[in-house]
N, CA, C and O atoms as a Maestro MAE file, in Angstrom:
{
 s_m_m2io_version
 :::
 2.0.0
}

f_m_ct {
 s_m_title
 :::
 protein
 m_atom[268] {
  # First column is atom index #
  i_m_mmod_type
  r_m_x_coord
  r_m_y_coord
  r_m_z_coord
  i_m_residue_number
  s_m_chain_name
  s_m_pdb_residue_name
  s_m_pdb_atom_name
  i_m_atomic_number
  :::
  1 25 0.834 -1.182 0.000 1 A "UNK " " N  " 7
  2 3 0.000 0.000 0.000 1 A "UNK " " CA " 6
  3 2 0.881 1.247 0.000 1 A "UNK " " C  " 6
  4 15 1.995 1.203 0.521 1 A "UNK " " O  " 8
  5 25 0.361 2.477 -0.632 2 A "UNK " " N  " 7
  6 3 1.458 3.693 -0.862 2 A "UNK " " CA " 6
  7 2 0.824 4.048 0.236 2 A "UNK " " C  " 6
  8 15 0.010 3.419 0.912 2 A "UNK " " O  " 8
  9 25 1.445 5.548 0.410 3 A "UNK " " N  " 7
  10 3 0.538 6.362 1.391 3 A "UNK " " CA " 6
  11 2 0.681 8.015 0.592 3 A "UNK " " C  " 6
  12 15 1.550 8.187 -0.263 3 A "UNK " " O  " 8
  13 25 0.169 8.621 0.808 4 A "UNK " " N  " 7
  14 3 0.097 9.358 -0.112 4 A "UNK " " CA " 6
  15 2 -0.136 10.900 0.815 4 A "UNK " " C  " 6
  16 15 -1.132 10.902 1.539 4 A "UNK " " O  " 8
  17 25 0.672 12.090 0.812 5 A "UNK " " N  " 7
  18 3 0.614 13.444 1.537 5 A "UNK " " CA " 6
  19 2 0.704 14.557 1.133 5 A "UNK " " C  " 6
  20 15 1.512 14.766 0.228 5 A "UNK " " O  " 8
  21 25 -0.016 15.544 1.613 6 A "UNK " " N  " 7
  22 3 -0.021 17.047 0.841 6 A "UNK " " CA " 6
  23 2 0.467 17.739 1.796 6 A "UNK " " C  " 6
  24 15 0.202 17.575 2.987 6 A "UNK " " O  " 8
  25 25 1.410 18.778 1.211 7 A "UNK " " N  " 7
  26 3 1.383 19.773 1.911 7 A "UNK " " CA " 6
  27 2 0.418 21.168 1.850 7 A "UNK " " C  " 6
  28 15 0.593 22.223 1.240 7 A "UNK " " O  " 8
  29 25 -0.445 20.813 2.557 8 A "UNK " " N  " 7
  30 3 -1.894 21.534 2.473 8 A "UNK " " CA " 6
  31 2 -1.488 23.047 2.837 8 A "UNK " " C  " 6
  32 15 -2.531 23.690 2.713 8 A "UNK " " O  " 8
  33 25 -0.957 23.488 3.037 9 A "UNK " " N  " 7
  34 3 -0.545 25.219 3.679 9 A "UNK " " CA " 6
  35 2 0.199 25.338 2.480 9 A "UNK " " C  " 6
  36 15 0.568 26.511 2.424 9 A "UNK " " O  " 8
  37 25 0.662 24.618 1.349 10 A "UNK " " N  " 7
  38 3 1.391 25.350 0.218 10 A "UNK " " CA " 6
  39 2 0.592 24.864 -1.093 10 A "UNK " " C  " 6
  40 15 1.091 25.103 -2.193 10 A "UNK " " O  " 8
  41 25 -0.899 24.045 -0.978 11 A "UNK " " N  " 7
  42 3 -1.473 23.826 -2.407 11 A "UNK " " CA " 6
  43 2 -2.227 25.066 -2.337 11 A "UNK " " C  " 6
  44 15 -2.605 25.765 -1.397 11 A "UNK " " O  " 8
  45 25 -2.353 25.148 -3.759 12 A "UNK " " N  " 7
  46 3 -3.707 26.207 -4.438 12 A "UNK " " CA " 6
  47 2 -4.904 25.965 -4.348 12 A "UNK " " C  " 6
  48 15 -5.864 26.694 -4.098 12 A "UNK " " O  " 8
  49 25 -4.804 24.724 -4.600 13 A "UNK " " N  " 7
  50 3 -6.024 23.875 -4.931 13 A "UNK " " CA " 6
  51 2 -6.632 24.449 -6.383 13 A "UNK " " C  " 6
  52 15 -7.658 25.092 -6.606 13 A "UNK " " O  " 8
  53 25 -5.423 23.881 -7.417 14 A "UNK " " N  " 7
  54 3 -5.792 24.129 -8.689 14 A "UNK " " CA " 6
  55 2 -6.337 22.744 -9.359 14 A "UNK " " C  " 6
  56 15 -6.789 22.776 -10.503 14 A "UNK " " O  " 8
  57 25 -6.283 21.527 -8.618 15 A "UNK " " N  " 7
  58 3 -6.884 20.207 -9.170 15 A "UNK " " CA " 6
  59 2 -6.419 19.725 -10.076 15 A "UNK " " C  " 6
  60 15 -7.167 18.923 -10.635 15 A "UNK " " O  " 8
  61 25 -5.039 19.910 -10.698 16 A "UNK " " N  " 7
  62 3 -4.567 19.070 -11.880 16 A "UNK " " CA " 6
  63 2 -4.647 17.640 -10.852 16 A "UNK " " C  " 6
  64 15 -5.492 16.814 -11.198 16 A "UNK " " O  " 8
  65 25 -4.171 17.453 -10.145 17 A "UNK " " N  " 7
  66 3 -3.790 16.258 -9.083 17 A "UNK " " CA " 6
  67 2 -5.354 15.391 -9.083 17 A "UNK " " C  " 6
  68 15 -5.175 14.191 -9.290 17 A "UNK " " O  " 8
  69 25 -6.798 15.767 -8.896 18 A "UNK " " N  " 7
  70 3 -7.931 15.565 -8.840 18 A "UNK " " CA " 6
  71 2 -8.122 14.578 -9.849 18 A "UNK " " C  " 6
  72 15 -8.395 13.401 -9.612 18 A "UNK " " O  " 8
  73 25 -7.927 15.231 -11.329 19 A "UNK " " N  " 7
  74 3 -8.605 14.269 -12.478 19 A "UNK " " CA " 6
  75 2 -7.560 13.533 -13.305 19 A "UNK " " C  " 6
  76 15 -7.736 13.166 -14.467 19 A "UNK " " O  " 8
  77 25 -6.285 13.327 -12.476 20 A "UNK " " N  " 7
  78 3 -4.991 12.464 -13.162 20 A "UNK " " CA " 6
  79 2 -5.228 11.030 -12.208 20 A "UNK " " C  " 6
  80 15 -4.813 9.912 -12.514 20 A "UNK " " O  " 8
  81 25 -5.931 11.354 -11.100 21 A "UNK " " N  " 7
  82 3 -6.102 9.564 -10.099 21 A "UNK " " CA " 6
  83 2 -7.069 9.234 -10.758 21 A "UNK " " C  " 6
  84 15 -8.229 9.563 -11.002 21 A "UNK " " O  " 8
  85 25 -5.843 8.037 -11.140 22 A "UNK " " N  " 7
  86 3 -7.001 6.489 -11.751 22 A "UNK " " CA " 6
  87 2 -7.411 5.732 -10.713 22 A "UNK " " C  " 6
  88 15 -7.526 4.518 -10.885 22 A "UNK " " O  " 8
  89 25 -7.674 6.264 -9.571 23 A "UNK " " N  " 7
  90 3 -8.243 5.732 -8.547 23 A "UNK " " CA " 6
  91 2 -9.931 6.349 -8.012 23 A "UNK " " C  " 6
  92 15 -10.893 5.746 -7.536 23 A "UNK " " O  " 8
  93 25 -9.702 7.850 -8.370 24 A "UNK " " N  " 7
  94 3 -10.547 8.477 -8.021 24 A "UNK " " CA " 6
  95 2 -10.995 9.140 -6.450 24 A "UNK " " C  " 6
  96 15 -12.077 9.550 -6.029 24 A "UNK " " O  " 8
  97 25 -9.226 9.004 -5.626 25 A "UNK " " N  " 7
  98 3 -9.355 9.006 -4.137 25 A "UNK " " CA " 6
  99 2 -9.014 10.339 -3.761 25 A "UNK " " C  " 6
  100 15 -9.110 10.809 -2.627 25 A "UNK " " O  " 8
  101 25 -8.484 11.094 -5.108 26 A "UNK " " N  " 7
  102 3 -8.379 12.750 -4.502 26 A "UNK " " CA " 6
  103 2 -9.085 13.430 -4.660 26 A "UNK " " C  " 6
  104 15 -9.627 13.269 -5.754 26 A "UNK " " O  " 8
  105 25 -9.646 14.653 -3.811 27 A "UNK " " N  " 7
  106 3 -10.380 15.792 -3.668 27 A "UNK " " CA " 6
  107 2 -10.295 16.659 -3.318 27 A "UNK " " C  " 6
  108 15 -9.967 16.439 -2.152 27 A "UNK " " O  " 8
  109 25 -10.382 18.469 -3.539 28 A "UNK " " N  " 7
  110 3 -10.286 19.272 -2.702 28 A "UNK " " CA " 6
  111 2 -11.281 18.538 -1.176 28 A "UNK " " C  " 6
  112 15 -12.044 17.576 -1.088 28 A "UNK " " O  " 8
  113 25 -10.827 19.468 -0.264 29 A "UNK " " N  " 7
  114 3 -11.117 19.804 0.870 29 A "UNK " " CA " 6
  115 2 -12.403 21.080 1.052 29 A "UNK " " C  " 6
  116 15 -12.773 22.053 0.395 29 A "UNK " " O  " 8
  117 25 -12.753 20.483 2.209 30 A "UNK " " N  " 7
  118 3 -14.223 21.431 1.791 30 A "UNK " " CA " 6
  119 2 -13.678 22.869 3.125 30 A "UNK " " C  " 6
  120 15 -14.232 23.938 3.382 30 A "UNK " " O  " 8
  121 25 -12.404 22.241 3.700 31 A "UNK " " N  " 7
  122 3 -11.629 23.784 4.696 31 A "UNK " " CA " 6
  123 2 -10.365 24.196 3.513 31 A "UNK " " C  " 6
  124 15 -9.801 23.860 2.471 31 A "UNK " " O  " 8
  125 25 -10.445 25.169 4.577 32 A "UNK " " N  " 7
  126 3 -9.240 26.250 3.517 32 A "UNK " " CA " 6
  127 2 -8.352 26.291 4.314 32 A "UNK " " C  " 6
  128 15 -8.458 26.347 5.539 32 A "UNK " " O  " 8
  129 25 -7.019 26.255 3.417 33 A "UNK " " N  " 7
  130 3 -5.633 26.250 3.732 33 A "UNK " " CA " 6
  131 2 -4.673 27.641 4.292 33 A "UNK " " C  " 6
  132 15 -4.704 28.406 3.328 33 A "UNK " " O  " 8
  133 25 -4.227 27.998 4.892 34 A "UNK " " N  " 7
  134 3 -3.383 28.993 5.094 34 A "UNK " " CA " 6
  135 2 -3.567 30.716 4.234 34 A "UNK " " C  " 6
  136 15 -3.633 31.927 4.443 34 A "UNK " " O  " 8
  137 25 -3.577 29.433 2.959 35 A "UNK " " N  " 7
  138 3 -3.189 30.842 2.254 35 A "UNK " " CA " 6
  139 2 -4.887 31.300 1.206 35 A "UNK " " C  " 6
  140 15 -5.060 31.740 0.069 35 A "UNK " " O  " 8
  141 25 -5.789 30.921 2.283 36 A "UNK " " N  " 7
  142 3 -7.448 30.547 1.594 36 A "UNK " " CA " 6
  143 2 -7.384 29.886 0.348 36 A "UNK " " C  " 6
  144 15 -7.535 30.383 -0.768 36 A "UNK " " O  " 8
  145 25 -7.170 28.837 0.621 37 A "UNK " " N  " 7
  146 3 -7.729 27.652 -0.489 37 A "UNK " " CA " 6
  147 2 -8.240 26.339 -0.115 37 A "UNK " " C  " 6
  148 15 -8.647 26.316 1.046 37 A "UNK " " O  " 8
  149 25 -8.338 25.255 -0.740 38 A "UNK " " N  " 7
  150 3 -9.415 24.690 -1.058 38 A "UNK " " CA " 6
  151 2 -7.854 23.406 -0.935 38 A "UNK " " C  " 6
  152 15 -7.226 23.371 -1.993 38 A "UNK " " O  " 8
  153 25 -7.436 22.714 -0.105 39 A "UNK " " N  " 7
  154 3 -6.274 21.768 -0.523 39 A "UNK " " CA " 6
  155 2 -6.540 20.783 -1.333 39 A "UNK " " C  " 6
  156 15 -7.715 20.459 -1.508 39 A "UNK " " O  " 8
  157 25 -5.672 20.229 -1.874 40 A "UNK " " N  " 7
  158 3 -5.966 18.294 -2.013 40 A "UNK " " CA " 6
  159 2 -6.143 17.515 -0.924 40 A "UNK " " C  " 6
  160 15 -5.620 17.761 0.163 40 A "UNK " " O  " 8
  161 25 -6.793 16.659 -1.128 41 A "UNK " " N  " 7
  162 3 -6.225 15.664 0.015 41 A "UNK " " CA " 6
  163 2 -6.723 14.181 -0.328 41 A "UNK " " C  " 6
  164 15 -7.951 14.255 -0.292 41 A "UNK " " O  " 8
  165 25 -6.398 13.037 -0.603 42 A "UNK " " N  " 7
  166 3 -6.969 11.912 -0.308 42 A "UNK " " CA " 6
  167 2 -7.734 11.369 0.870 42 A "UNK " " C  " 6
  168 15 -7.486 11.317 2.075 42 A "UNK " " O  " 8
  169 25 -9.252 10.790 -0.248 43 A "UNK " " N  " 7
  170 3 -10.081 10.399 0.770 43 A "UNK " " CA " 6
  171 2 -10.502 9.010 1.249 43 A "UNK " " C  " 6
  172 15 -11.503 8.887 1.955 43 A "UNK " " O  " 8
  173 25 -9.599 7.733 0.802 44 A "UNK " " N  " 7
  174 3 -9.209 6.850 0.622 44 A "UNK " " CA " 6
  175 2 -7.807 6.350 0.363 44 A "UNK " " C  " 6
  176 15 -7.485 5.688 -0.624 44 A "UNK " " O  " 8
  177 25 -7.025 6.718 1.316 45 A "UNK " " N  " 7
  178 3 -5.865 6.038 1.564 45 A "UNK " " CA " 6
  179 2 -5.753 4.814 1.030 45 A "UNK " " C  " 6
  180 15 -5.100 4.780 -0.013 45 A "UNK " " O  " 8
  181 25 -6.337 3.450 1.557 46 A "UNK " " N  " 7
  182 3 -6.178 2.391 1.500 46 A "UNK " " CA " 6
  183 2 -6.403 2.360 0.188 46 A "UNK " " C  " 6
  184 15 -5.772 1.375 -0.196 46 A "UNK " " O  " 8
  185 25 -6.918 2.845 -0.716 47 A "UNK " " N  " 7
  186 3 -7.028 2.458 -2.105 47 A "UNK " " CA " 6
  187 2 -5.842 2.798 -3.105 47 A "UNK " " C  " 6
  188 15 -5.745 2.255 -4.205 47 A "UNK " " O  " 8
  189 25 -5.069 3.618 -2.689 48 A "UNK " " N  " 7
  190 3 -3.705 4.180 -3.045 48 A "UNK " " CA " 6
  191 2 -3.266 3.130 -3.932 48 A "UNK " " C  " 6
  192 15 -2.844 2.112 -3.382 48 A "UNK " " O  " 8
  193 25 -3.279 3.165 -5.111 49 A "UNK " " N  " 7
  194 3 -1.756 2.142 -5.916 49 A "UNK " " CA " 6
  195 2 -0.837 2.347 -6.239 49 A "UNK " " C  " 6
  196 15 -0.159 1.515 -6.843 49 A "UNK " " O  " 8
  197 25 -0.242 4.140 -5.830 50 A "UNK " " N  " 7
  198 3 0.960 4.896 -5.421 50 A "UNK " " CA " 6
  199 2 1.667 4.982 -7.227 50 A "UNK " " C  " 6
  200 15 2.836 4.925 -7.611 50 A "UNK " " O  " 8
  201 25 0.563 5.113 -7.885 51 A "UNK " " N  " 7
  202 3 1.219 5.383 -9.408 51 A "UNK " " CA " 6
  203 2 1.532 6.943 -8.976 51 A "UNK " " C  " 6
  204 15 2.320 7.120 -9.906 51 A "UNK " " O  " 8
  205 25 1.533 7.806 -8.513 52 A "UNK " " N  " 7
  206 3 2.331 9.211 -8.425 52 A "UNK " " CA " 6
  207 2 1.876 9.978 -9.583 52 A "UNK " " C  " 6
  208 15 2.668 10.874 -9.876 52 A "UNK " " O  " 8
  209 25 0.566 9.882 -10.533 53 A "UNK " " N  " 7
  210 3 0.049 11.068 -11.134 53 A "UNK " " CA " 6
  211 2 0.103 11.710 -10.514 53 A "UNK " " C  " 6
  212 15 0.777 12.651 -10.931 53 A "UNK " " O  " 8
  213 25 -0.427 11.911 -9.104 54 A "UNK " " N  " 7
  214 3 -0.760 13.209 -8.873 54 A "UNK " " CA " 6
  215 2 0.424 13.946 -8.612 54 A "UNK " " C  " 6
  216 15 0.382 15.164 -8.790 54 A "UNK " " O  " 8
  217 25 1.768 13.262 -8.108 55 A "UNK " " N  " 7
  218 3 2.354 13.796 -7.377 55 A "UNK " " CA " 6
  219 2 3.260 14.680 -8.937 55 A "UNK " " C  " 6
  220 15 3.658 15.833 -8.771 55 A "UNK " " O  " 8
  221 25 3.461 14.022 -10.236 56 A "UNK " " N  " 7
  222 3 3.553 14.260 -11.147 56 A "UNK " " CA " 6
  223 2 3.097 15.607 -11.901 56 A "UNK " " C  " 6
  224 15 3.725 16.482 -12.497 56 A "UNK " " O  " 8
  225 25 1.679 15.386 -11.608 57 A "UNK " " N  " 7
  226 3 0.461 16.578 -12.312 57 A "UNK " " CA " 6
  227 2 1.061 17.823 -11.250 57 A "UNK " " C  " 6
  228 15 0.898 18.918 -11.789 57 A "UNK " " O  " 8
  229 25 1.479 17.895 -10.374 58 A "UNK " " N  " 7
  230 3 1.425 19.160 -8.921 58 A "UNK " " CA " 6
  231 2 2.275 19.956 -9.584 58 A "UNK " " C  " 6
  232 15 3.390 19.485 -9.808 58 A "UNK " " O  " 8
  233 25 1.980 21.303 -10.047 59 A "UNK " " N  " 7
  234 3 3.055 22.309 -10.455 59 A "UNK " " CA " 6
  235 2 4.064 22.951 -8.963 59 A "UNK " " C  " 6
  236 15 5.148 23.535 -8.943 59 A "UNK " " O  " 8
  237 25 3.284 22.595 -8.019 60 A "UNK " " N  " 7
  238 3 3.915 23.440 -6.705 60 A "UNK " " CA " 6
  239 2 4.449 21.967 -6.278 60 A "UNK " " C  " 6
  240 15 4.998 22.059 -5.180 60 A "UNK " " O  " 8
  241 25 4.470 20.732 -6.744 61 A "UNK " " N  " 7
  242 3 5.171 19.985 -5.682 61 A "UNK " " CA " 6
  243 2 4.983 19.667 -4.129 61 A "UNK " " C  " 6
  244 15 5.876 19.177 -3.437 61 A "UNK " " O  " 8
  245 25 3.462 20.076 -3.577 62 A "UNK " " N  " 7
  246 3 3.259 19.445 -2.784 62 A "UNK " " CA " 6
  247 2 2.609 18.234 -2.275 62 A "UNK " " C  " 6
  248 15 1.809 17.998 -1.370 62 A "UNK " " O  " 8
  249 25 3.458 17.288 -3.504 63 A "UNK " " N  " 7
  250 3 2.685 15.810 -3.163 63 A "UNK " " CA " 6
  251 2 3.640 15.083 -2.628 63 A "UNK " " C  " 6
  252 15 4.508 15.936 -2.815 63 A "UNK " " O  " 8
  253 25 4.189 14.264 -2.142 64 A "UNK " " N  " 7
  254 3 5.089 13.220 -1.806 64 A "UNK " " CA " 6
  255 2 3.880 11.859 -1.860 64 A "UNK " " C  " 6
  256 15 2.696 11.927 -1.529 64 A "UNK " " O  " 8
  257 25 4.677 10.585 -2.420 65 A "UNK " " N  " 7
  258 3 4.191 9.461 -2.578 65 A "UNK " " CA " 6
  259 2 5.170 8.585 -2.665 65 A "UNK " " C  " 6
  260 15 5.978 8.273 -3.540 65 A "UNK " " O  " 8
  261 25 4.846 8.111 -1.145 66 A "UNK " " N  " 7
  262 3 5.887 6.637 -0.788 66 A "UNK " " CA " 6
  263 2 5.418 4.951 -0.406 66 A "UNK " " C  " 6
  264 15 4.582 4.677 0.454 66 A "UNK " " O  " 8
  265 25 6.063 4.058 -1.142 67 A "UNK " " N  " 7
  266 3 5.430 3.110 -1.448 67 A "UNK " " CA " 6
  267 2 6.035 2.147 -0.350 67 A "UNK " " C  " 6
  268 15 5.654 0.979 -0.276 67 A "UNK " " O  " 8
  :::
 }
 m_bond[267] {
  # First column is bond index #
  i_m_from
  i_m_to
  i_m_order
  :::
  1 1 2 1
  2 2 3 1
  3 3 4 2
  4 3 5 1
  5 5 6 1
  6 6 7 1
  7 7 8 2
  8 7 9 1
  9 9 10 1
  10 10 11 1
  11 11 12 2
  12 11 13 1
  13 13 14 1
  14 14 15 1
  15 15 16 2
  16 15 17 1
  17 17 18 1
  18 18 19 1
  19 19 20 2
  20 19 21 1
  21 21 22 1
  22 22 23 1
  23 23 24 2
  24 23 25 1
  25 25 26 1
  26 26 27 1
  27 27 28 2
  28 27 29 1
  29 29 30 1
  30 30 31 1
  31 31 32 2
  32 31 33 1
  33 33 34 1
  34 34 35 1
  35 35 36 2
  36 35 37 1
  37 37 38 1
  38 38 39 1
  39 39 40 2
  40 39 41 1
  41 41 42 1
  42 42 43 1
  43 43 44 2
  44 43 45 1
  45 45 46 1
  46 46 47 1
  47 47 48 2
  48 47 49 1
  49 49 50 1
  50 50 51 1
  51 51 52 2
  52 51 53 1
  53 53 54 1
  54 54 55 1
  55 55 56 2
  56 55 57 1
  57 57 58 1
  58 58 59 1
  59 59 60 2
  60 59 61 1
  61 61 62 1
  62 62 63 1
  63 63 64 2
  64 63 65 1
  65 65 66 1
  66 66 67 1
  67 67 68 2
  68 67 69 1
  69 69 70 1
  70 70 71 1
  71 71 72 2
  72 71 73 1
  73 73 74 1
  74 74 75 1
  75 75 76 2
  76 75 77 1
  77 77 78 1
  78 78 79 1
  79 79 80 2
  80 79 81 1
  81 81 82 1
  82 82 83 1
  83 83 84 2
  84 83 85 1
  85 85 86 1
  86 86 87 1
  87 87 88 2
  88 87 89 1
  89 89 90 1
  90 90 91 1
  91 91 92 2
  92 91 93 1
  93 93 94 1
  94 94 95 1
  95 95 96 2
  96 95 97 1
  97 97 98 1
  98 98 99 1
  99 99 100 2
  100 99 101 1
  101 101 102 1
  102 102 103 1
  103 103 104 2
  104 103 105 1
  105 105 106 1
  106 106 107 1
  107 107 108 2
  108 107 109 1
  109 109 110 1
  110 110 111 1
  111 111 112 2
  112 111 113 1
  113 113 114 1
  114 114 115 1
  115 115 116 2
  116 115 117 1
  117 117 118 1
  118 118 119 1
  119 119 120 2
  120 119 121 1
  121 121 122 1
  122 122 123 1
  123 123 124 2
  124 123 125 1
  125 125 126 1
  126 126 127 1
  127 127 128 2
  128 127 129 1
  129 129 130 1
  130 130 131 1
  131 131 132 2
  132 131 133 1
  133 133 134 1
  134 134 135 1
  135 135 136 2
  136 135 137 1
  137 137 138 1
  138 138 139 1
  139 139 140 2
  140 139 141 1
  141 141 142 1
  142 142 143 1
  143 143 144 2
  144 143 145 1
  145 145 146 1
  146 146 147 1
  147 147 148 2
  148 147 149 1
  149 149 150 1
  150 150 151 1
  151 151 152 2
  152 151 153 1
  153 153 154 1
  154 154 155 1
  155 155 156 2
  156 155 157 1
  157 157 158 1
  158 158 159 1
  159 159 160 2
  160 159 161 1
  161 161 162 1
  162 162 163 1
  163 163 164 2
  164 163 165 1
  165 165 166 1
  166 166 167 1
  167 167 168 2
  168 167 169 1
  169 169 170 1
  170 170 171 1
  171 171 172 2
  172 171 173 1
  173 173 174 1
  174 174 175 1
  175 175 176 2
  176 175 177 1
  177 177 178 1
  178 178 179 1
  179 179 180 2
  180 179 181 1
  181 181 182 1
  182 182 183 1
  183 183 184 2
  184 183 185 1
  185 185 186 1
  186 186 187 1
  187 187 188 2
  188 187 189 1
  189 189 190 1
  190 190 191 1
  191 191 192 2
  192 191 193 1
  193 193 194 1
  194 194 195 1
  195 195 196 2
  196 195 197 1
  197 197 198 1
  198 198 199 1
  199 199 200 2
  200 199 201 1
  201 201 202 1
  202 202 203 1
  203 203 204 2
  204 203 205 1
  205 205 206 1
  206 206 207 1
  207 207 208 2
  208 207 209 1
  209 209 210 1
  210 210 211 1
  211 211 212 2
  212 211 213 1
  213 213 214 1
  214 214 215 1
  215 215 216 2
  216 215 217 1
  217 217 218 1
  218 218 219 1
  219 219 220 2
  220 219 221 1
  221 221 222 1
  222 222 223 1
  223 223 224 2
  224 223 225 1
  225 225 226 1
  226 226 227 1
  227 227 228 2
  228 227 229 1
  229 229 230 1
  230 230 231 1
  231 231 232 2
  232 231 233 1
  233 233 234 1
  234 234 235 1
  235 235 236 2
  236 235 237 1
  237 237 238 1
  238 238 239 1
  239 239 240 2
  240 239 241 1
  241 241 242 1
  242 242 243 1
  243 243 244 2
  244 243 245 1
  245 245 246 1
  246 246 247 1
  247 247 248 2
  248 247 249 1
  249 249 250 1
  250 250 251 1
  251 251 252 2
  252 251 253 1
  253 253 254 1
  254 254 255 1
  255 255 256 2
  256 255 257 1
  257 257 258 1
  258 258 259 1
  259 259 260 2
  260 259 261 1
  261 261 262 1
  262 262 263 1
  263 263 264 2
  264 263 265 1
  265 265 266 1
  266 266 267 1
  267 267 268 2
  :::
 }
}
């Protein structure tokens, strides 16, 4: 199982990360982040198959994905 983490105080919450999981386990957040936004976050961990689109798709790089 991967596990999969945002650094939520530095996303935009611009959602490239959202519609690249072939899993379908990421989503903004319905609280706002630091800098008023909307984070990523996975809502199903355990379903993780740690392919790293998202972490890929992130222009800011706040994904880490470790398997």
């Amino acid at each position: 199982m991967a596990k999969v983490t945002f650094d939520k105080d530095r996303c935009k919450g611009c959602a490239l990360c959202v519609g690249v999981c072939p899993k379908g386990i990421v989503a903004l957040s319905d609280e706002l982040n630091a800098k008023g936004y909307h984070p990523a976050q996975v809502t199903a961990q355990e379903n993780c198959i740690g392919c790293a689109f998202c972490a890929t798709m992130c222009p800011d790089c706040v994904i880490t994905v470790e398997k």
